[in-house]
C-alpha positions, 0 to 999 in steps of 0.5 A: 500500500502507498504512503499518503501524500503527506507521507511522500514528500521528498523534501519540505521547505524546513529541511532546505536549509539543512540541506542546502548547505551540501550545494554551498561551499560558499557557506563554507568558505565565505568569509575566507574568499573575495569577490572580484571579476571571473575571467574563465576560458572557454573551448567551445562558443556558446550556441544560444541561451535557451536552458532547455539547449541542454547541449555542452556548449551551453553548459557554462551559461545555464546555471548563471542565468537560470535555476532549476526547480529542483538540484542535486548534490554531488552524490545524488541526493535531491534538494529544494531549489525554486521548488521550495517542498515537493510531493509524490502523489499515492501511486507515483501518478504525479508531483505537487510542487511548492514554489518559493516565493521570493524569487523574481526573474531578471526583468522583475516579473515574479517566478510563480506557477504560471511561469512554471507551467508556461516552460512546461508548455514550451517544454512539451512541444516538439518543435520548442522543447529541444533536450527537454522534450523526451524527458518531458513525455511522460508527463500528460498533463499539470495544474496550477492549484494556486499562485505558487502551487502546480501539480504535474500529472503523469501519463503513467505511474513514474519511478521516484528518482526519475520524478526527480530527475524530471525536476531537475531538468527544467529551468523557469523561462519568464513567460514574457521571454520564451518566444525569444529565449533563444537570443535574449535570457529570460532566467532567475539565475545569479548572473544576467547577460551585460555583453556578447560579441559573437565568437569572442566572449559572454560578459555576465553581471550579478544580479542584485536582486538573486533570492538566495540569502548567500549572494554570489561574491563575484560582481562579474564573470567574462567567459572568453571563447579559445579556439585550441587548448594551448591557447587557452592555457597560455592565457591560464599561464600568463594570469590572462584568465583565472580558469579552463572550463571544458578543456581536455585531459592532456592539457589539465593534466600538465597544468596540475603537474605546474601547481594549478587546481584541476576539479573533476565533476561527479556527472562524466560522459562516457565515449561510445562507439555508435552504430547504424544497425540498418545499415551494411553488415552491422545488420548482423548481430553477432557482427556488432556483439563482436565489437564488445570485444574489439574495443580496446578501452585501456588504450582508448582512455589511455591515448583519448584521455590521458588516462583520465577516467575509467574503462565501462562496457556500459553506458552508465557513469559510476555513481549510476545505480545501474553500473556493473563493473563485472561487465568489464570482464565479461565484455573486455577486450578479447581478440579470440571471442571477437574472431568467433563471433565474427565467425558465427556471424556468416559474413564474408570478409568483404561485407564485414570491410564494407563500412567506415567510421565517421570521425569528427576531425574538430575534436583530437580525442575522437581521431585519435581513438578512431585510428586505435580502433582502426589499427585493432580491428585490423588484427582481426582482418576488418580494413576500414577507412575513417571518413573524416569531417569537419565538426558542422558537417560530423554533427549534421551527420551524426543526428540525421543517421547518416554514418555507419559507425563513429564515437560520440559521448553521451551525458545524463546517465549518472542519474536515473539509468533511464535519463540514457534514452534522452540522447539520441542513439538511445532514443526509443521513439523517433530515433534519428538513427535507427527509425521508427519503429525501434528496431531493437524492441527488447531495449525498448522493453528493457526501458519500459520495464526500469520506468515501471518497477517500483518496489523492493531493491531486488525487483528494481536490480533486476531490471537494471541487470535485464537491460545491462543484458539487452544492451550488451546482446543488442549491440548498437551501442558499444561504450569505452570509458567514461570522461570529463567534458566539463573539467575545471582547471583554476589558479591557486587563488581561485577557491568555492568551486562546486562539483555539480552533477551535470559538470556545469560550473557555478560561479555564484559559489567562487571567489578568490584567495 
């Protein structure tokens, strides 16, 4: 029998404050740090300032401009945001939010429940919802009970955590901005925009009226876009900026070796051998199986990353409740069990040589591990070419489906295991790759069955352990390792830096030495 209503609520305003102390080094470390004026280098330009553009290039905005309704900890753990209280409705059927009063967006207006259910709204259209429309799917339909109370409906019974997740996805839009969110932000964050020159830099203010009680220290934050890591470090060297966000393994490495602070994030990527099942011999399955075996994840990390991250054969992060480290074994690099599963596959060798990576020659990791996995698989008497692009035309590519196989990383899957199917190889519906309908339905089953189990720790184990399965015999999906898209390399004097799940920086927290 479920807990009545009361009886759920995860989290209720009189222990935020408690709580939130675990997202606010700041608290900690206020009076040893000062403001001042941030000057972060960036790698990658940013693409616009719509939070529901939940893409990399976008993750040193989204928690300037914006708040979600609810956060997470850097192990897990949900906690009251613009949500000040929320309850899980008897039969996991829906969530009834409590807002918090006090918060206003940048243009003055109040952040309420008409705010909250015009981003849903926007959230739940396919043309408007970008990385937030799959996750919004689940959701039939919300009611504003009053001013500050909404409640969202689900078109089925849903999985605590992945209600949470849900929550923690969506960023309020002011209702009077959303039309034009993508050139102009329309958030509650700490920050506001003051200056953009395209290609160049972002140039964020504090924002004076900020509803938390601890105000950001900094007065201002300059994000500067680097074309290359090694400019980027110079710039670190020279005392030109204070910060690397986003840069790669190699180079922060060599940078913590000179003295500067490197801080890893709890939400890595993990890097992924995507393939094109409708195409070529990778219809085959014991072809595609074989590529469990054919990678050779230690020298992809190693010469990828520099050796920063860990080997997976599984596309979950470690602190994911569906990582299995004993899928490492069973599906490590294994020249012999990759031969005899070429074998039973049936091919000639002419259709298994029929193919060729797609390889993003913007990004030195992806080449670097294509060429590795280009030398391997030649043990095994596979000569394929890497078609190598530039990086618009690799991304125009890789979301129309238009390659054979190629690497590309994956995010949201240190949450709800789940979260996997928001990116686009994972999709169960409208794949962009492998098309409707699924043509993998039991993974679209193993999906289905995590979202619907509920109960007992074992019950839910053993959907996770049945999906590892599917995943690994279905094969168009073949992981690596796992990295940091979001590695901060600082100076000494920088201090408050948070780890946030999703790797995205937060600068209300920093100051300096």
């Amino acid at each position: 029998m479920k807990p009545s209503i009361a009886r759920r609520t995860v989290l209720t305003a009189s222990a935020a404050v408690a709580v939130t102390a675990l997202l606010s080094p700041l608290s900690v470390q206020a009076q040893a740090l000062k403001g001042g004026r941030l000057r972060v280098a960036i790698l990658a330009d940013i693409v616009n300032y719509d939070p529901a553009q939940f893409s990399s290039q976008n993750f040193p905005l989204i928690k300037s401009l914006y708040d979600s309704l609810i956060e997470y900890t850097p192990e897990g753990q949900a906690i009251p945001n613009l949500a000040s209280a929320w309850a899980i409705g008897a039969g996991n059927n829906s969530v009834t939010l409590t807002l918090r009063r006090d918060v206003t967006f940048h243009s003055g207006a109040v952040m309420n429940a008409e705010a909250v259910a015009a981003t849903l709204k926007k959230a739940a259209d396919p043309k408007l919802g970008k990385n937030l429309y799959a996750t919004m799917s689940a959701v039939k339909d919300w009611t504003v009970v009053d001013p500050y109370t909404i409640r969202l409906n689900f078109s089925a019974p849903m999985p605590d955590k992945q209600i949470t997740d849900l929550l923690q996805f969506i960023s309020p839009i002011d209702p009077a901005g959303i039309d034009t969110v993508e050139t102009k932000p329309a958030g509650t964050g700490p920050f506001m925009l003051a200056e953009r020159v395209l290609g160049q830099r972002v140039r964020m203010v504090v924002n004076p009226k900020y509803w938390r009680a601890e105000k950001p220290l900094l007065n201002e934050v300059v994000l500067t876009f680097f074309s290359d890591n090694d400019a980027a470090s110079a710039a670190l060297e020279s005392g030109a900026v204070d910060m690397i966000y986003g840069g790669d393994s190699r180079a922060a490495l060599r940078l913590r070796s000179a003295g500067y602070q490197l801080v890893q994030g709890p939400g890595p990527l993990v890097q992924v051998f995507r393939i094109n099942t409708t195409q070529g011999p990778f219809r085959n399955e014991k072809f595609r199986q074989a590529f469990n075996h054919l990678m050779d994840r230690r020298a992809i990390l190693q010469v990828g990353y520099a050796g920063l991250g860990e080997t997976t054969a599984l596309p979950w992060a470690p602190a994911s409740p569906a990582a299995d480290k004993s899928y490492d074994t069973r599906y490590g690099f294994d020249l012999d069990k990759a031969r005899a599963l070429l074998k039973e596959s049936g091919l000639s060798q002419a259709d298994m040589n029929n193919w060729k990576i797609l390889v993003n020659g913007g990004d030195q990791a992806s080449v670097a591990i294509s060429q590795v996995v280009q030398s391997t698989i030649a043990k095994v008497g596979m000569t394929v070419q890497l078609d190598v692009m530039g990086a618009p035309e690799f991304t125009t590519a890789l979301l129309a489906g238009k390659f054979n196989a190629l690497f590309g990383g994956i995010g949201n899957i240190q949450k709800f295991p789940t979260r996997v199917a928001t990116n686009s190889i994972y999709r169960t519906a409208k794949n962009p790759v492998l098309g409707d309908p699924h043509p993998h339905p039991a993974y679209v089953e193993a999906i289905a069955r995590v979202e619907k189990t509920f109960g007992s720790g074992a019950e839910v184990k053993a959907a996770y352990d049945n999906l590892n399965k599917v995943l690994v015999e279905s094969a168009f999906a073949i992981p690596t390792n796992t990295y940091d898209i979001g590695l901060i390399v600082a100076a000494k004097n920088v201090g408050g830096i948070t780890r946030e799940i999703d790797n995205m920086p937060v600068f209300r927290t920093i100051g300096f030495r």
